[in-house]
FIMARDREN-781718 format. One line per field, with one value per residue: residue number from 1; z, y, x of N, C-alpha, C in turn. Coordinates in pm, whole numbers, plus 50000, padded with zeros to 5 digits. Example, Ala and Ser with C-alpha at 12.3 -4.5 7.8 and 13.67 -1.06 7.14 Angstrom:
<pts>
torkol	[1:2]
n_zz	[50780:50708]
n_yy	[49431:49775]
n_xx	[51319:51285]
ca_zz	[50780:50714]
ca_yy	[49550:49894]
ca_xx	[51230:51367]
c_zz	[50780:50787]
c_yy	[49670:50003]
c_xx	[51320:51290]
</pts>
This chain:
<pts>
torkol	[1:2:3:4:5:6:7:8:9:10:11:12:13:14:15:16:17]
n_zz	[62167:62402:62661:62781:62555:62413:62541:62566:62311:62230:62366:62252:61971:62053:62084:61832:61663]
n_yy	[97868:98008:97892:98082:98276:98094:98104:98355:98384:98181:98288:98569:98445:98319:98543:98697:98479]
n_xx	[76550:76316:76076:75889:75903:75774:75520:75394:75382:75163:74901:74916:74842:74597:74426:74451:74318]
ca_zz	[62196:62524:62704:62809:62440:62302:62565:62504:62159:62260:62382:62110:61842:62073:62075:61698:61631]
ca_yy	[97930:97980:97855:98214:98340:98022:98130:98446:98373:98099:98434:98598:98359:98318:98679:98717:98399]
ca_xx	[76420:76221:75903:75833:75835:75629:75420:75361:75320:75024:74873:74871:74773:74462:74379:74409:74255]
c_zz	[62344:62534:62766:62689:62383:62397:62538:62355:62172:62276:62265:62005:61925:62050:61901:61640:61670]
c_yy	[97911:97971:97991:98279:98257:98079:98243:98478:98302:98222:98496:98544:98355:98437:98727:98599:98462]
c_xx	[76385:76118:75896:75786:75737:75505:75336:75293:75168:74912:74815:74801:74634:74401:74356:74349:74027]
</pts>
């Protein structure tokens, strides 16, 4: 895995949170 996609993901989950 990469720290670019968890980040991205972090991202996201805030936005639909």
């Amino acid at each position: 895995m990469g720290e670019e996609e968890c980040i991205l993901n972090n991202i996201l989950n805030s936005q639909w949170d």
